[in-house]
C-alpha positions as CSV (number, residue, x, y, z in Angstrom):
1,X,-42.0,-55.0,-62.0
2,X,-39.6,-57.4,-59.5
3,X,-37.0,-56.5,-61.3
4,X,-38.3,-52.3,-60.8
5,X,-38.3,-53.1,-57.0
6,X,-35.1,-55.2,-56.7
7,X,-32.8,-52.4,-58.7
8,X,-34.5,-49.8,-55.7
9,X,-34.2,-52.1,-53.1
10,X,-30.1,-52.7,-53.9
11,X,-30.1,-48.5,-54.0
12,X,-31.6,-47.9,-50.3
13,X,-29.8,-50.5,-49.1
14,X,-26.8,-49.1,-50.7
15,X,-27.7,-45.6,-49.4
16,X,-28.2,-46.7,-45.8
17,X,-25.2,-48.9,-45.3
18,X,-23.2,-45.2,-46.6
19,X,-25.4,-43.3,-43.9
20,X,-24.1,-45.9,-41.1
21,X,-20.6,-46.1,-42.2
22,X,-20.3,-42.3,-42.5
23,X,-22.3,-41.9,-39.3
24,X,-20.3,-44.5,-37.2
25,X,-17.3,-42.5,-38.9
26,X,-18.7,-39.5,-37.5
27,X,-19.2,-40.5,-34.3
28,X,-16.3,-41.5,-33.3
29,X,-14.4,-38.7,-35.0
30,X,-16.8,-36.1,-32.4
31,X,-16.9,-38.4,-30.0
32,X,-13.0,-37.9,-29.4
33,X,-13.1,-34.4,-29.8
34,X,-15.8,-33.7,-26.9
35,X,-14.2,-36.4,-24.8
36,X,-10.9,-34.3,-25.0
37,X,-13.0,-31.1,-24.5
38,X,-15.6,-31.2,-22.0
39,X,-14.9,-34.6,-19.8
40,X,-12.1,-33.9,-18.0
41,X,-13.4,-30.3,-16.7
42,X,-11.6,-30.6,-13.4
43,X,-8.2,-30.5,-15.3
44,X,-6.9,-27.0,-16.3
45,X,-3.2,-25.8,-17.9
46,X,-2.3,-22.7,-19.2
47,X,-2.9,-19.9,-21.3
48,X,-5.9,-19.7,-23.2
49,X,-6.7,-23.6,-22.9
50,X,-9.8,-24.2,-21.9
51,X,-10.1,-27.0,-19.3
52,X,-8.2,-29.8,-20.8
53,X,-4.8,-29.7,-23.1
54,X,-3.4,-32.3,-25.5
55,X,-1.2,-34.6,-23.9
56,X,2.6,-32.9,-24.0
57,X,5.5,-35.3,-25.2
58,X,7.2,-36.7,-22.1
59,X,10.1,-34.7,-23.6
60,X,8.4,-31.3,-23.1
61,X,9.5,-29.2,-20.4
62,X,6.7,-27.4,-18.2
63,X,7.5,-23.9,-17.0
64,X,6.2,-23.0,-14.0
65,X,6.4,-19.5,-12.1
66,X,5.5,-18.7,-8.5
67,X,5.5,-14.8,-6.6
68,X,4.5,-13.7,-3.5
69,X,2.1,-10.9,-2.1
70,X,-0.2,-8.9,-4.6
71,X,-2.0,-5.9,-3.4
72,X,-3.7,-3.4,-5.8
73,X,-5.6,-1.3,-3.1
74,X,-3.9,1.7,-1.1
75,X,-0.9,3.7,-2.2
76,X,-1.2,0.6,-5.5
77,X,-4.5,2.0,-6.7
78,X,-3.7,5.3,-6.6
79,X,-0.6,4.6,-8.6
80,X,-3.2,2.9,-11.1
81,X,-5.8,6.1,-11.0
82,X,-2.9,8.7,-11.2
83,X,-0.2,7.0,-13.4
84,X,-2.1,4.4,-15.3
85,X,-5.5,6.0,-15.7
86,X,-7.2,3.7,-13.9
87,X,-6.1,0.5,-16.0
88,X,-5.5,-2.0,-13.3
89,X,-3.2,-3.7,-16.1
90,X,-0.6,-0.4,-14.9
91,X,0.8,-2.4,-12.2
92,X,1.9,-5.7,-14.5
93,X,2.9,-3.8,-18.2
94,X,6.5,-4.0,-17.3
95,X,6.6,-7.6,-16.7
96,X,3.0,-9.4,-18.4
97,X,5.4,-10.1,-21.3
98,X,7.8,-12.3,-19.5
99,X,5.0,-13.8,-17.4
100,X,2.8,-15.1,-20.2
101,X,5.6,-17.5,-21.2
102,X,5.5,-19.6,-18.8
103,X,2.8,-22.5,-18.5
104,X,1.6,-21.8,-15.4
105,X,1.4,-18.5,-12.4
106,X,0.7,-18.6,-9.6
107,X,0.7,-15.9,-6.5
108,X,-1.0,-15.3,-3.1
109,X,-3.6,-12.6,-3.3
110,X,-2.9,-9.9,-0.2
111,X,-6.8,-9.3,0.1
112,X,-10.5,-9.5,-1.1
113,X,-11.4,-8.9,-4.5
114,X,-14.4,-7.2,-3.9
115,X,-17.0,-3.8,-3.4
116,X,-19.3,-6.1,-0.9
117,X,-18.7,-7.1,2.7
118,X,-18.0,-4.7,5.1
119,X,-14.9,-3.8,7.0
120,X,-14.2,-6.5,9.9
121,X,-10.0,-6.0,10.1
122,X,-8.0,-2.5,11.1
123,X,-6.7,0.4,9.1
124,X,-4.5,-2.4,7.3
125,X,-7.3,-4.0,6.0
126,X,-7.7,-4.5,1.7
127,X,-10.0,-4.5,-0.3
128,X,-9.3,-4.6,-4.3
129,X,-11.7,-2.8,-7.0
130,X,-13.5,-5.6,-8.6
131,X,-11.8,-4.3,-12.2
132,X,-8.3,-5.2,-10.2
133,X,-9.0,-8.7,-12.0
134,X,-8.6,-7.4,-15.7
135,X,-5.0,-6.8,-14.7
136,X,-4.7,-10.2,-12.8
137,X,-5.5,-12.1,-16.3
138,X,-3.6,-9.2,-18.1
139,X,-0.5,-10.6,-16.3
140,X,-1.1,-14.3,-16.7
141,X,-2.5,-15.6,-13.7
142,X,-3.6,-18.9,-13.5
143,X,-4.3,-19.3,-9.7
144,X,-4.2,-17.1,-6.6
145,X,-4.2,-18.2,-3.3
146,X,-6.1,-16.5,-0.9
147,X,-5.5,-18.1,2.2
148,X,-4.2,-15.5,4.0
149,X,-4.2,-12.9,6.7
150,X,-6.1,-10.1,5.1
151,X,-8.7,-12.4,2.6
152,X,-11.5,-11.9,5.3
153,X,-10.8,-8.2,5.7
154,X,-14.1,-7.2,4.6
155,X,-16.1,-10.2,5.5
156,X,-17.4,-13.2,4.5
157,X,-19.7,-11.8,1.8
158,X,-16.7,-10.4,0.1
159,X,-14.5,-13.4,0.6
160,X,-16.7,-15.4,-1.3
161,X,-17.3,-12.8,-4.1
162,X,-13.4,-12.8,-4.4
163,X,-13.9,-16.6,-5.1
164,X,-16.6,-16.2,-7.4
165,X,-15.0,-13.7,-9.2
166,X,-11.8,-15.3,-9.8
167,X,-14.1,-18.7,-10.4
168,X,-15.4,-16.2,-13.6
169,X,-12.2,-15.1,-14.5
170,X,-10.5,-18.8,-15.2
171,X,-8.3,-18.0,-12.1
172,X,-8.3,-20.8,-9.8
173,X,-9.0,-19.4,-6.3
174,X,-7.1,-22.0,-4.1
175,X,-7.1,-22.2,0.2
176,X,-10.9,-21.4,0.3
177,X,-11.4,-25.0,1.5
178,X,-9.5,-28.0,1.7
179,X,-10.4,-29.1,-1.9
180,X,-7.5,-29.4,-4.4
181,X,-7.3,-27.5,-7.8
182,X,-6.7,-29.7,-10.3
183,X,-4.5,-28.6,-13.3
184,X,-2.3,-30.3,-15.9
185,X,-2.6,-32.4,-18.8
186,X,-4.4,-35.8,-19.7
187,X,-0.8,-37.3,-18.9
188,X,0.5,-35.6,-16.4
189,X,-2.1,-34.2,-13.9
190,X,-0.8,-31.6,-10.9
191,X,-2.6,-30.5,-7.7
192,X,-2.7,-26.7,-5.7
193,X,-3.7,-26.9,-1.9
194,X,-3.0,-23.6,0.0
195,X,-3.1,-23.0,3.8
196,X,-2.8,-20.2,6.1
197,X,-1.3,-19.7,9.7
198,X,-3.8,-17.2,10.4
199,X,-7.2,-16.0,11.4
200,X,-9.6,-16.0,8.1
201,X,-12.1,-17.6,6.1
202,X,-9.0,-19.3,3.7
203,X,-8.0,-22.6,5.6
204,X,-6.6,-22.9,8.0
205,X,-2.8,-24.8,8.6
206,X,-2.7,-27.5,11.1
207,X,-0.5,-30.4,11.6
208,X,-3.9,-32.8,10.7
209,X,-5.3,-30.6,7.8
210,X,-2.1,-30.2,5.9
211,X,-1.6,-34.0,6.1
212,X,-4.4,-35.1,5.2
213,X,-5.2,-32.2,2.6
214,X,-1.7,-33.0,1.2
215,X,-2.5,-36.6,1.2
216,X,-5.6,-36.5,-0.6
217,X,-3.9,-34.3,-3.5
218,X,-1.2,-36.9,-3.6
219,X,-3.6,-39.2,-4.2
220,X,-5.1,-37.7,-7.1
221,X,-2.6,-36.2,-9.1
222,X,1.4,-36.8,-9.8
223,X,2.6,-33.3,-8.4
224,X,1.2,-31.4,-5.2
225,X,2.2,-27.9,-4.9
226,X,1.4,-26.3,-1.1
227,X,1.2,-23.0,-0.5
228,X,1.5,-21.6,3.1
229,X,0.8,-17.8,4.2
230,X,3.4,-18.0,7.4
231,X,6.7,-16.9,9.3
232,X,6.7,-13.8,10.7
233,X,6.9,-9.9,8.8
234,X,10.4,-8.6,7.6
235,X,12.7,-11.6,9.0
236,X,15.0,-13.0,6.1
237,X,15.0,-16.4,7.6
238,X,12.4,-19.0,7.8
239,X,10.9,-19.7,11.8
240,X,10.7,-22.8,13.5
241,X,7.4,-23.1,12.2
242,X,7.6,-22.2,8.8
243,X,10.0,-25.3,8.7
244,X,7.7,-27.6,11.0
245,X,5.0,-26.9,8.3
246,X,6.9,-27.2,5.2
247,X,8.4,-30.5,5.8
248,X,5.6,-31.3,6.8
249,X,3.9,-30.8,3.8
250,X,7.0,-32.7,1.8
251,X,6.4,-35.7,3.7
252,X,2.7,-36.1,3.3
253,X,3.4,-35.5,-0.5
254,X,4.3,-32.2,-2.2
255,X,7.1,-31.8,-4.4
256,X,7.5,-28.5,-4.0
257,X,6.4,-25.7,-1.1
258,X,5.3,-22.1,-1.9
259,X,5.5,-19.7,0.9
260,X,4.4,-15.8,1.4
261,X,3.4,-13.5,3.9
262,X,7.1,-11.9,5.5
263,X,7.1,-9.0,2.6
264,X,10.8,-10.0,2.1
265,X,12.1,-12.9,0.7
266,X,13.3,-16.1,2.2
267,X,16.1,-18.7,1.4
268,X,15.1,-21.9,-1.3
269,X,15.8,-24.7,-0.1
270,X,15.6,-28.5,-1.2
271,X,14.2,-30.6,1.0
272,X,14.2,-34.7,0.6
273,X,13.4,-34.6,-3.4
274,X,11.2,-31.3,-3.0
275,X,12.1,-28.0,-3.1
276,X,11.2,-25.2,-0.6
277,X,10.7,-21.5,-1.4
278,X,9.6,-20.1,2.3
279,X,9.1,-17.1,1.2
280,X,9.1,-14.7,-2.4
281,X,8.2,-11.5,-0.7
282,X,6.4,-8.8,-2.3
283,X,4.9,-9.1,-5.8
284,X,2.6,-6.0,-5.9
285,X,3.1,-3.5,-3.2
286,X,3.5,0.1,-1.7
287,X,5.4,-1.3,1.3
288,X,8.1,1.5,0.0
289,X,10.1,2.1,3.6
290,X,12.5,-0.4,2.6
291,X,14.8,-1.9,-0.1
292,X,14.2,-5.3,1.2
293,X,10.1,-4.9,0.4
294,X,10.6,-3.5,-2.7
295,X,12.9,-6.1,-4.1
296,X,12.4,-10.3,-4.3
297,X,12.2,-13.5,-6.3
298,X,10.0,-15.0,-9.4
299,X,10.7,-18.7,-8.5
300,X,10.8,-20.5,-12.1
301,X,10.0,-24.4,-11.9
302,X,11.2,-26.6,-14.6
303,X,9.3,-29.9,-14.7
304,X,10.2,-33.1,-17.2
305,X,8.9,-36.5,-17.0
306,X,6.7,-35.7,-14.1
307,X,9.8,-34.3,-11.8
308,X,11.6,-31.1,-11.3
309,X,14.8,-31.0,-13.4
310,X,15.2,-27.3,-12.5
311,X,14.8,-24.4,-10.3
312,X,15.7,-20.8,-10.3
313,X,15.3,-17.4,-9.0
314,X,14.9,-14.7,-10.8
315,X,15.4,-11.2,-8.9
316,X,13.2,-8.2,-9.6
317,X,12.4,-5.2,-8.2
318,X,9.7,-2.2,-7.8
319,X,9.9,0.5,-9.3
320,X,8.2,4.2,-7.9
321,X,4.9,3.0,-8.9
322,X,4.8,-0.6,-7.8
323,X,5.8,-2.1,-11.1
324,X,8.0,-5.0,-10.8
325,X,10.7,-5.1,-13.3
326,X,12.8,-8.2,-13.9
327,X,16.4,-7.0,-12.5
C-alpha cells in the first residue's frame, strides 16, 4: 500500500511540475505577443499594421509622403457619379498604386467628411459624402489634417463626425486639438501636430500654441512633423508669415514642416536641420482655371537612424477628371 501511494504521489508531482513549466512557458511566450499587440495603442505605422509594428533595423529606410488639398465634393463628386460610377476610389485609381508603397500619407483634408451639421460658410463651403472615406483608405491615407479653413463649413456637429469617422477608418484625424498623433515604431516613435491660420474648429496657429504644442510632441517622440493651413491663395511664394510660423515650429522642435492651403505649390526649403515644404498645392481638386492648380508636388521623406537622409519632389498633375497622375 505505501509503496501504491508513493509511485502516485512521484506521478502528480511529476504531472504538475510539467503543467507549471509548460504554463510559465506559455506565459511568457503570450505575454510578449499581447505586450507587442495591444500596449502600445497610442503608436500607429503603416499599412495594414494594427497599432504597433516590430521594431525596423536601424538600417531600414522609412518612406514618408506628404500632398496638399483634397476635396471630393463639387465639380470632384460629379466626376465620381458621372465618370466613376459613384466609387469615391475614381479620384485616386491612377495613383493608389504608387501611394501604398510608402510607409506613411499624409494630406490636409479641404472640408468636412460628413451628411450632418448644417451649412454655416458661403457658396465655397464643402462638404464630402460620408462614402468619400472608402477612397481616402483606397489611396493609403494614414492621417489627414483637418485644420483648415473650410473643416467647420457645415458646423460643429459635422466637424466632429469628420473626426469620428476618420477615428473608424484608422485615419488619424490631426489639428482637431492640440493633442499629438502618435505613430512609429517601438524604436523609433514620430509625432503629427497640425495648425491652422484661420477661423474653424481645427486649432488654431499662434506664436504660444505652436510652441508649446510643438514642444510637447518633441517631448514625446523623436520626430515632430507640423502641418500649417497658411499663406495666401495662388501666390508661388511663401509670406512673411508662413515663414514667421515655420521657423517657428523648427525651433520649438519639428524636423520637418508641411504646409497647404495657396492651391499652388510653394518652394522646399531646409531650414537649420529641418526641411520646409510651405506649400504642395492641390491634391484633389476641380480648381480647373489654371495650370498652376492643376499641377504640384508629392513631397517624399526618406528617414534613417531617426533623421532625414532624403527629400524629393515628385511632380504630378490633374487630369480632366481630377485624377492626379505622377508626371
Amino acid at each position: 500500500m505505501p509503496n501504491h501511494f508513493d509511485r502516485e504521489g512521484f506521478l502528480f508531482s511529476l504531472g504538475f511540475i510539467i503543467i507549471i513549466i509548460f504554463s510559465v512557458f506559455t506565459a511568457r511566450l503570450y505575454g510578449d505577443f499581447l505586450g507587442t499587440a495591444f500596449f502600445s495603442p497610442e503608436i500607429y505605422f503603416a499599412k495594414g499594421a494594427g497599432n504597433v509594428q516590430e521594431a525596423v533595423p536601424q538600417e531600414k529606410i522609412i518612406k514618408l509622403a506628404f500632398v496638399g488639398d483634397i476635396m471630393l465634393d463639387r465639380g470632384v463628386e460629379q466626376k465620381i457619379l458621372k465618370e466613376g460610377s459613384g466609387d469615391f476610389a475614381f479620384p485616386f485609381l491612377l495613383i493608389a498604386q504608387d501611394l501604398n508603397k510608402y510607409d506613411f500619407l499624409f494630406g490636409n483634408l479641404e472640408g468636412a467628411l460628413s451628411d450632418k451639421g448644417k451649412n454655416v460658410g458661403s457658396i465655397f463651403s464643402f462638404r464630402m459624402d460620408p462614402e468619400a472615406v472608402k477612397g481616402l483608405k483606397f489611396a493609403g491615407f494614414d492621417a489627414l489634417s483637418v485644420a483648415n479653413n473650410h473643416s467647420g463649413d457645415w458646423g460643429r456637429e459635422a466637424f466632429e463626425d469628420t473626426v469620428a469617422r476618420l477615428g473608424e477608418a484608422e485615419i488619424l484625424p490631426v489639428g482637431e486639438s492640440d493633442a499629438p498623433k502618435l505613430f512609429g515604431t517601438r524604436d523609433f516613435k514620430m509625432a503629427l501636430v497640425a495648425f491652422s491660420d484661420f477661423p474653424g474648429p481645427g486649432l488654431r496657429a499662434g506664436e504660444e500654441i505652436v510652441k508649446n504644442t510643438v514642444e510637447k510632441a518633441r517631448g514625446q517622440t523623436d520626430f515632430v512633423i507640423a502641418s500649417f493651413h497658411f499663406g495666401e491663395e495662388y501666390q508661388k511664394e511663401p509670406s512673411a508669415r508662413q515663414r514667421e510660423m515655420a521657423e517657428l515650429a523648427v525651433r520649438s522642435g519639428a524636423s520637418l514642416v508641411i504646409g497647404h492651403h495657396p492651391h499652388v505649390s510653394q518652394p522646399v526649403e531646409k531650414y537649420e536641420d529641418a526641411y520646409i515644404a510651405y506649400s504642395l498645392g492641390n491634391f484633389v481638386f476641380d480648381q480647373y482655371f489654371s495650370d498652376e492648380t492643376m499641377r504640384s508636388v508629392l513631397l517624399e521623406v526618406e528617414i534613417k537612424d531617426k533623421k532625414i537622409v532624403g527629400v524629393s519632389e515628385r511632380r504630378f498633375h490633374l487630369n480632366e477628371n481630377y485624377q492626379p497622375i505622377l508626371d
